[in-house]
VEXVONU-700900 format. One record per residue: residue in three letters; residue number from 1; x, y, z of N, C-alpha, C in turn. Coordinates in nm, 2 decimals, padded with zeros to 4 digits. Atoms other than C-alpha are relative to their C-alpha. Layout:
BEGIN
+--------+-----+--------+--------+--------+--------+--------+--------+--------+--------+--------+
: residu : num :   n.px :   n.py :   n.pz :  ca.px :  ca.py :  ca.pz :   c.px :   c.py :   c.pz :
+--------+-----+--------+--------+--------+--------+--------+--------+--------+--------+--------+
:    Ala : NUM :      X :      Y :      Z :      X :      Y :      Z :      X :      Y :      Z :
...
+--------+-----+--------+--------+--------+--------+--------+--------+--------+--------+--------+
END
This chain:
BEGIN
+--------+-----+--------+--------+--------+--------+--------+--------+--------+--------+--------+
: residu : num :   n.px :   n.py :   n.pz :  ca.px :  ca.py :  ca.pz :   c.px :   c.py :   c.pz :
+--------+-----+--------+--------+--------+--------+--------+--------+--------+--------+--------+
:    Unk :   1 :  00.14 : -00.01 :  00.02 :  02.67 :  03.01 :  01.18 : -00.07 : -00.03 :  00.13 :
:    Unk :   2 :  00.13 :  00.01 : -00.11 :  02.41 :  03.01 :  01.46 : -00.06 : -00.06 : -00.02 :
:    Unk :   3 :  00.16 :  00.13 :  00.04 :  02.16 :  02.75 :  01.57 : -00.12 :  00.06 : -00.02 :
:    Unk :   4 :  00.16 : -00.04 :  00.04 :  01.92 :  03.01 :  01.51 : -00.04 :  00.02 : -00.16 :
:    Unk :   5 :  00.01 : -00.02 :  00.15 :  02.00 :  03.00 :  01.14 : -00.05 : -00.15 : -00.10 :
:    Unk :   6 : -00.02 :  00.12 :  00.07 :  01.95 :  02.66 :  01.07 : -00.13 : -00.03 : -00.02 :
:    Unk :   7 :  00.12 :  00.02 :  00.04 :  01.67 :  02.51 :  00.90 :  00.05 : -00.15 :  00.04 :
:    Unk :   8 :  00.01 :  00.12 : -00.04 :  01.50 :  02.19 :  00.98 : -00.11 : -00.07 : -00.02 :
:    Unk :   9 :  00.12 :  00.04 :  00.05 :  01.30 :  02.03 :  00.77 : -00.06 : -00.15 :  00.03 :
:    Unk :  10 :  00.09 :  00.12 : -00.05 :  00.98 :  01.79 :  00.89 : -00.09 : -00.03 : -00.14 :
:    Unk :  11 :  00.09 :  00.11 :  00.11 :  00.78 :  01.57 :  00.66 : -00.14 :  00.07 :  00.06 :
:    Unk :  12 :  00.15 : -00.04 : -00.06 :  00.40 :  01.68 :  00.67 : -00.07 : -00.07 :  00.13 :
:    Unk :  13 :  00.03 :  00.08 : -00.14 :  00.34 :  01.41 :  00.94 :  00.05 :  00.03 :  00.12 :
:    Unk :  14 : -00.05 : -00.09 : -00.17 :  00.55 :  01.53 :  01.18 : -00.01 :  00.11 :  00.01 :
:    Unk :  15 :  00.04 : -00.17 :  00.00 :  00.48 :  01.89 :  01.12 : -00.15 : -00.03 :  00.09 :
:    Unk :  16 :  00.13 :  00.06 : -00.05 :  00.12 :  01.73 :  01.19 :  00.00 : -00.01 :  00.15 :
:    Unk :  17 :  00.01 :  00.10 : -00.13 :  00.23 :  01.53 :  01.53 :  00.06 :  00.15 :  00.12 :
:    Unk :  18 : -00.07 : -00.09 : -00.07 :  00.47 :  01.87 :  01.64 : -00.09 :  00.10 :  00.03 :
:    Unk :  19 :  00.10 : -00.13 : -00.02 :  00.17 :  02.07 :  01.62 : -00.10 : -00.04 :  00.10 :
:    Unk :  20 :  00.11 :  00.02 : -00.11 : -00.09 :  01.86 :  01.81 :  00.11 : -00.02 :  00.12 :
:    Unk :  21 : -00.07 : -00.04 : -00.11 :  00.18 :  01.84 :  02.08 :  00.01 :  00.11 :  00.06 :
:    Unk :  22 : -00.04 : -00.16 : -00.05 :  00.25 :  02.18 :  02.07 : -00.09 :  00.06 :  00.07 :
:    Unk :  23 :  00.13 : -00.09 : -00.01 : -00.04 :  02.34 :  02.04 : -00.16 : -00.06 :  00.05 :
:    Unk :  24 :  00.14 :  00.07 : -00.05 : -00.35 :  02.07 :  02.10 :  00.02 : -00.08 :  00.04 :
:    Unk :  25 : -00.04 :  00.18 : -00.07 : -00.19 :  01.81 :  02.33 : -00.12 :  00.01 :  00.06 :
:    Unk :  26 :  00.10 :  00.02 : -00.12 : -00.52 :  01.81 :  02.61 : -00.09 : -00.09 : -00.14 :
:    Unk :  27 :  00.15 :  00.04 :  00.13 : -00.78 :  01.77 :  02.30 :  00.03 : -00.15 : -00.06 :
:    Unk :  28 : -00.04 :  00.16 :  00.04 : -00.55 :  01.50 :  02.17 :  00.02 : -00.13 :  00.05 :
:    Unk :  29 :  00.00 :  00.15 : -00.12 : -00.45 :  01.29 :  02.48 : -00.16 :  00.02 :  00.05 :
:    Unk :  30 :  00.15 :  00.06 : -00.07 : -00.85 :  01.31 :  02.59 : -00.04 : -00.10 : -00.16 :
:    Unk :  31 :  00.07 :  00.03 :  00.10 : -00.93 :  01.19 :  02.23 :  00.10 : -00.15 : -00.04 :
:    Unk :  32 : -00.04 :  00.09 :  00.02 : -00.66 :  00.92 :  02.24 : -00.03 : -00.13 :  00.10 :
:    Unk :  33 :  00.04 :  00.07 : -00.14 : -00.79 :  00.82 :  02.62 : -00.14 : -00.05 : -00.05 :
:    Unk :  34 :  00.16 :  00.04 :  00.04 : -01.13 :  00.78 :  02.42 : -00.01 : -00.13 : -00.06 :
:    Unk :  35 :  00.00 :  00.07 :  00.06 : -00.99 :  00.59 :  02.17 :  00.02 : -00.16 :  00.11 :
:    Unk :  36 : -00.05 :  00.06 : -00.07 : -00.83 :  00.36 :  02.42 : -00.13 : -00.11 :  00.12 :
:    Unk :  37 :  00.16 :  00.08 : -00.06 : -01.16 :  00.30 :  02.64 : -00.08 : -00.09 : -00.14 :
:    Unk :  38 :  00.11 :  00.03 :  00.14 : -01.37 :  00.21 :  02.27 :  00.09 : -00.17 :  00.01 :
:    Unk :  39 : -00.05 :  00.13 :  00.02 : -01.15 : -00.14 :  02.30 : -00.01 : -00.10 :  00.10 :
:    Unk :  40 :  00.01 :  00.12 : -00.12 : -01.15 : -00.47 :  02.49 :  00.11 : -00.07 :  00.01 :
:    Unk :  41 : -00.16 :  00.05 : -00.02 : -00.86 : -00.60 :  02.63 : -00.03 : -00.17 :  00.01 :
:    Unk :  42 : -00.01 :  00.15 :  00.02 : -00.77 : -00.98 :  02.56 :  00.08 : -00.09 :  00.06 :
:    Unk :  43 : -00.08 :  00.04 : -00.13 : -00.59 : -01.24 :  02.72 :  00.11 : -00.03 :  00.02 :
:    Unk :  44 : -00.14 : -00.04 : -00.04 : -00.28 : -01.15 :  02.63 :  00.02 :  00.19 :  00.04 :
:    Unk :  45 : -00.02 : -00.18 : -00.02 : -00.32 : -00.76 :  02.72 :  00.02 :  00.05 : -00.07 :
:    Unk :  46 :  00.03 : -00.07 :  00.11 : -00.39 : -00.63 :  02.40 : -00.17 :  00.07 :  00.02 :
:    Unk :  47 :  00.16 : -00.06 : -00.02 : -00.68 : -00.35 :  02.39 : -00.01 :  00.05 : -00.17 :
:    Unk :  48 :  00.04 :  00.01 :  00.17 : -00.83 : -00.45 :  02.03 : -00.09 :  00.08 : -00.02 :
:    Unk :  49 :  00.11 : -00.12 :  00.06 : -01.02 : -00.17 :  01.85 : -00.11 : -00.12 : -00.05 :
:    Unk :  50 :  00.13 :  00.08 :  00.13 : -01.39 : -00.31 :  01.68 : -00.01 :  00.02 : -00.08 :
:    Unk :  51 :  00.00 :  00.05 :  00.12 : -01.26 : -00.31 :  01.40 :  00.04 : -00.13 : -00.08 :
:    Unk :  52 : -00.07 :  00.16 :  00.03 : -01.16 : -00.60 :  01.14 :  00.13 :  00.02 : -00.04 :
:    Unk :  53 : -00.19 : -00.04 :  00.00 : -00.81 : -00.42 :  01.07 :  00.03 :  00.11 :  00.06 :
:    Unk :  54 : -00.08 : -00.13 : -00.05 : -00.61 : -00.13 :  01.19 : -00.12 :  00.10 :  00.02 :
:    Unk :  55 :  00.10 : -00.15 : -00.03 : -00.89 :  00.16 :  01.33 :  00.11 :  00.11 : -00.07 :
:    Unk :  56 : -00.01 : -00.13 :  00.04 : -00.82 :  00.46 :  01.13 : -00.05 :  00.13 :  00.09 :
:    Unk :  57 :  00.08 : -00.11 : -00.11 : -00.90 :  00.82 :  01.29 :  00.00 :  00.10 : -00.08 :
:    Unk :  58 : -00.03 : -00.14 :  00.05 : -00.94 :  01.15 :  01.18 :  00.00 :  00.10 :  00.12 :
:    Unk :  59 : -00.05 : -00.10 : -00.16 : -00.81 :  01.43 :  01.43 :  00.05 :  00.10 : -00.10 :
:    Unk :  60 : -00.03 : -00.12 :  00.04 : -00.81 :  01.79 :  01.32 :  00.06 :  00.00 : -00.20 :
:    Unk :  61 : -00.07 : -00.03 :  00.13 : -00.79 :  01.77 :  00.93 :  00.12 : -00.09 : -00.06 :
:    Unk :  62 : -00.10 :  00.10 :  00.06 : -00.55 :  01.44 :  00.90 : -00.09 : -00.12 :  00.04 :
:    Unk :  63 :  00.04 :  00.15 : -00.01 : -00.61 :  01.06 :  00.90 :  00.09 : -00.08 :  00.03 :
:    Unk :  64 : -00.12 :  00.06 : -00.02 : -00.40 :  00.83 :  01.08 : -00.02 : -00.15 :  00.03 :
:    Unk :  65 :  00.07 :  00.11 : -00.07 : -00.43 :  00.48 :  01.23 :  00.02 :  00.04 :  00.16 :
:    Unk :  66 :  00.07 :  00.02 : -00.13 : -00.53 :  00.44 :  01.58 :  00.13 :  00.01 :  00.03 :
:    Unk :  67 : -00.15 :  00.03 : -00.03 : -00.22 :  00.29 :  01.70 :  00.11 :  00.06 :  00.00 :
:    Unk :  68 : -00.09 : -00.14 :  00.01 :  00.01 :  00.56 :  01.55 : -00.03 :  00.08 :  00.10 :
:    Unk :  69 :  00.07 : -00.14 : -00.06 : -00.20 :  00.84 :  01.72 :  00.01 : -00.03 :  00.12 :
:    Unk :  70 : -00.03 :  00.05 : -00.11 : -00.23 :  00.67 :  02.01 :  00.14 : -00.02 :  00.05 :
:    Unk :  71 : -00.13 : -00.03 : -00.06 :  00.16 :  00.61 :  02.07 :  00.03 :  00.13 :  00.01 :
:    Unk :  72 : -00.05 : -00.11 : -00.04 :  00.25 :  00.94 :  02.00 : -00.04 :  00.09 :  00.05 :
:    Unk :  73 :  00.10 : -00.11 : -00.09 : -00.01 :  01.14 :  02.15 :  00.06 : -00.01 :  00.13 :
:    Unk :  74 : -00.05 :  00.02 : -00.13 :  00.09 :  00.99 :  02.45 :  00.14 : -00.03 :  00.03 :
:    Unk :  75 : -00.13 : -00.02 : -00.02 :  00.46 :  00.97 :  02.41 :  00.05 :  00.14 : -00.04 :
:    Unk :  76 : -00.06 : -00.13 :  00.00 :  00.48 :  01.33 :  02.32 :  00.11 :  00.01 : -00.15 :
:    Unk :  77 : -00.09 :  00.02 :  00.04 :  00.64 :  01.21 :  02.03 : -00.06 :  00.03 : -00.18 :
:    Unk :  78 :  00.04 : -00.06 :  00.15 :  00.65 :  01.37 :  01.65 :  00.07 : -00.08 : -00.09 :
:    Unk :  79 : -00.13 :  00.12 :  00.12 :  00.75 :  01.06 :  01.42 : -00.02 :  00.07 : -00.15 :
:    Unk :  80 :  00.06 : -00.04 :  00.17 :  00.80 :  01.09 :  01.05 : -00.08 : -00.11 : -00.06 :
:    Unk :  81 :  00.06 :  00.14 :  00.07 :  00.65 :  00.86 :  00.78 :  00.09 : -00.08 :  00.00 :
:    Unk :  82 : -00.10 :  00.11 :  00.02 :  00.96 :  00.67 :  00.76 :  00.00 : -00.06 :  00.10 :
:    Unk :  83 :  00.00 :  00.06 : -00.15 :  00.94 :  00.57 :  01.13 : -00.15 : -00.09 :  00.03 :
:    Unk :  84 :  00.12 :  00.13 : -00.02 :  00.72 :  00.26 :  01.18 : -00.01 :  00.00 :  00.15 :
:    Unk :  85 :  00.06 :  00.06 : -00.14 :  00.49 :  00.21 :  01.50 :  00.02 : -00.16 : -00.01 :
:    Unk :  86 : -00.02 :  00.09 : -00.02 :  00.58 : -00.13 :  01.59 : -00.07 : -00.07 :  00.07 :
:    Unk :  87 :  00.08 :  00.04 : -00.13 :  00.33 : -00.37 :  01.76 :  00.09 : -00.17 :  00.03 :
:    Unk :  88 : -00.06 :  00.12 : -00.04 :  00.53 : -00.64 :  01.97 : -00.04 : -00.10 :  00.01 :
:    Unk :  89 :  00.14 :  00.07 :  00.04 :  00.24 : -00.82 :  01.99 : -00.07 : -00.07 : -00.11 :
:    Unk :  90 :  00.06 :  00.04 :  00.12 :  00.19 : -00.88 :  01.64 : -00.18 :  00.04 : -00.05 :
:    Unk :  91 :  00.18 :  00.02 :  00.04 : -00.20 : -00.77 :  01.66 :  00.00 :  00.16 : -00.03 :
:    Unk :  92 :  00.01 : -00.13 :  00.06 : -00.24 : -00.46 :  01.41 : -00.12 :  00.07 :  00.05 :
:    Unk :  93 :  00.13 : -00.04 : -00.07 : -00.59 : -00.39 :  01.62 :  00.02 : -00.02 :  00.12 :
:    Unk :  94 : -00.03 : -00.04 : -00.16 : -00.42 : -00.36 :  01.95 :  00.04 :  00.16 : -00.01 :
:    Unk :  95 : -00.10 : -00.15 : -00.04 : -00.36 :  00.01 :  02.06 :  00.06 :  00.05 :  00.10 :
:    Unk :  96 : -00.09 : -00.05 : -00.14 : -00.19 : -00.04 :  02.40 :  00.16 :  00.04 :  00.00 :
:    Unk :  97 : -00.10 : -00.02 : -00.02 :  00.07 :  00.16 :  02.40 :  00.16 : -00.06 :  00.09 :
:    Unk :  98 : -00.11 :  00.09 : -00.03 :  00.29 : -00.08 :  02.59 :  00.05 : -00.14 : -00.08 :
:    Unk :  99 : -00.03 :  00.09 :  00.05 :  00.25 : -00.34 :  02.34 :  00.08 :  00.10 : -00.16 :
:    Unk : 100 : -00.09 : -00.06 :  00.10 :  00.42 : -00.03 :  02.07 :  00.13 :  00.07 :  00.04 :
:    Unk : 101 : -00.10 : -00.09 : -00.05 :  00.72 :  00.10 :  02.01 :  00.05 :  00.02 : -00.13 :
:    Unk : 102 : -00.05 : -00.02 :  00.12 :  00.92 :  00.28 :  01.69 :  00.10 : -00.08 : -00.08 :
:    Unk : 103 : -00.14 :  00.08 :  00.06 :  01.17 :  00.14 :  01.45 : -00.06 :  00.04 : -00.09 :
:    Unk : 104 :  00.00 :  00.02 :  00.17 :  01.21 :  00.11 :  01.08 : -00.08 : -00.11 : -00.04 :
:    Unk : 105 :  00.05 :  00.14 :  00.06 :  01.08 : -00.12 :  00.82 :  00.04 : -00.06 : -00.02 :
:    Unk : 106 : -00.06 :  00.12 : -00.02 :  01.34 : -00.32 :  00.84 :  00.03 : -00.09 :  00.12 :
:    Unk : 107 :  00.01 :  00.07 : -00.17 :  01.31 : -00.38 :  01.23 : -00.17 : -00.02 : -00.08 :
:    Unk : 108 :  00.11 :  00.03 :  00.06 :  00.94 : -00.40 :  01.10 :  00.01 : -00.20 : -00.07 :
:    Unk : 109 : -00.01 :  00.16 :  00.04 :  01.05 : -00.73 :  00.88 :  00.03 : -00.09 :  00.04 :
:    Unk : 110 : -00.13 :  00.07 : -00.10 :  01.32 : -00.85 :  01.14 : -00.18 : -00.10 :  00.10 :
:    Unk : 111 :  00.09 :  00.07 : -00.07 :  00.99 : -00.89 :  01.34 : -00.10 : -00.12 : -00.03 :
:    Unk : 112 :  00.06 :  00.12 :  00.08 :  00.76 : -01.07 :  01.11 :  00.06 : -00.12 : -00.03 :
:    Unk : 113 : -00.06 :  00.16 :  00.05 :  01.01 : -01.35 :  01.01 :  00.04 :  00.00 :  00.14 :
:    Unk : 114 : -00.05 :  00.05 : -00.08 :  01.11 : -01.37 :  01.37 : -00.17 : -00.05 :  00.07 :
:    Unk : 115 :  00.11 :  00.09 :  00.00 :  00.77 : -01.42 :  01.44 : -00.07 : -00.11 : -00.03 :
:    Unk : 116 :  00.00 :  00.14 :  00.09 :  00.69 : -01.67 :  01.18 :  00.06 : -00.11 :  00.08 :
:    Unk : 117 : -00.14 :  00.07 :  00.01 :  01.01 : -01.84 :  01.27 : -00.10 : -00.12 :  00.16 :
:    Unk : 118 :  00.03 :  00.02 : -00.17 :  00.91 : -01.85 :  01.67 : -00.13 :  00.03 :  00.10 :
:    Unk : 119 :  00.11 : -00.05 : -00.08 :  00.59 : -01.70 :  01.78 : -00.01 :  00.09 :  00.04 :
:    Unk : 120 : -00.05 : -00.12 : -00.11 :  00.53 : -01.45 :  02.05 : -00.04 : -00.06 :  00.11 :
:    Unk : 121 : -00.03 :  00.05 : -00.09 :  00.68 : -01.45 :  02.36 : -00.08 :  00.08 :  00.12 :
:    Unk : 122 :  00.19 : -00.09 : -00.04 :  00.33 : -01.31 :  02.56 :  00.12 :  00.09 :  00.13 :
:    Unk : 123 : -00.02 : -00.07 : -00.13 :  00.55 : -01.28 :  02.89 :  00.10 :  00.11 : -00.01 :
:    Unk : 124 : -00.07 : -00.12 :  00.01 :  00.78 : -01.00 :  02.76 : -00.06 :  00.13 : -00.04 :
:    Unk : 125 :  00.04 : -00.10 :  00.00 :  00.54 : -00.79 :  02.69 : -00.04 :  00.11 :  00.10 :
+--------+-----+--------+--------+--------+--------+--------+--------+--------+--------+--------+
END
């Protein structure tokens, strides 16, 4: 069989993420660089949206959170639903992309109870 025979099925979200890549990366990295200005950075180097939780967005006909959109817009990167944005940081109204990174929801929980447990450690961010 051929790799041109093979099917390869994406979840509506990453069909979503592989298409603004594809097809509307400029529109989307200026609109994630917007998002990005709209916040104030804190004094751990978190740039907090004005919101009181997670900023939501809508971009071309979907709705995402901030944070999502913002990592992969600018990592070029087409996650599924199953793949969690990770804030190292702990602050669900940060969207600097150095303070995310992907994993599961079980690296997701690993973080919370190690949080809990210990805190955060500002200078590894």
């Amino acid at each position: 069989m051929s790799i041109h025979h093979l099917f390869v099925a994406m979840d509506r979200h990453q069909e979503w993420y592989a298409d603004l890549i594809e097809n509307h990366y400029d529109e989307a990295r200026k609109y994630a660089e917007e998002l990005l200005e709209d916040t104030e950075k804190d004094e751990n180097g978190c740039l907090v949206t004005p919101t009181k939780g997670p900023r939501k967005i809508r971009f071309r006909g979907q709705q995402d959170r901030a944070y999502r959109f913002v990592y992969c817009v600018l990592n070029r990167l087409a996650t599924t639903r199953e793949q969690v944005i990770r804030h190292r940081c702990h602050n669900r109204r940060c969207i600097n992309p150095q303070h995310l990174q992907t994993g599961t929801r079980a690296d997701n929980l690993r973080d919370e109870r190690d949080r809990r447990a210990n805190g955060v450690d500002w200078k590894w961010l």
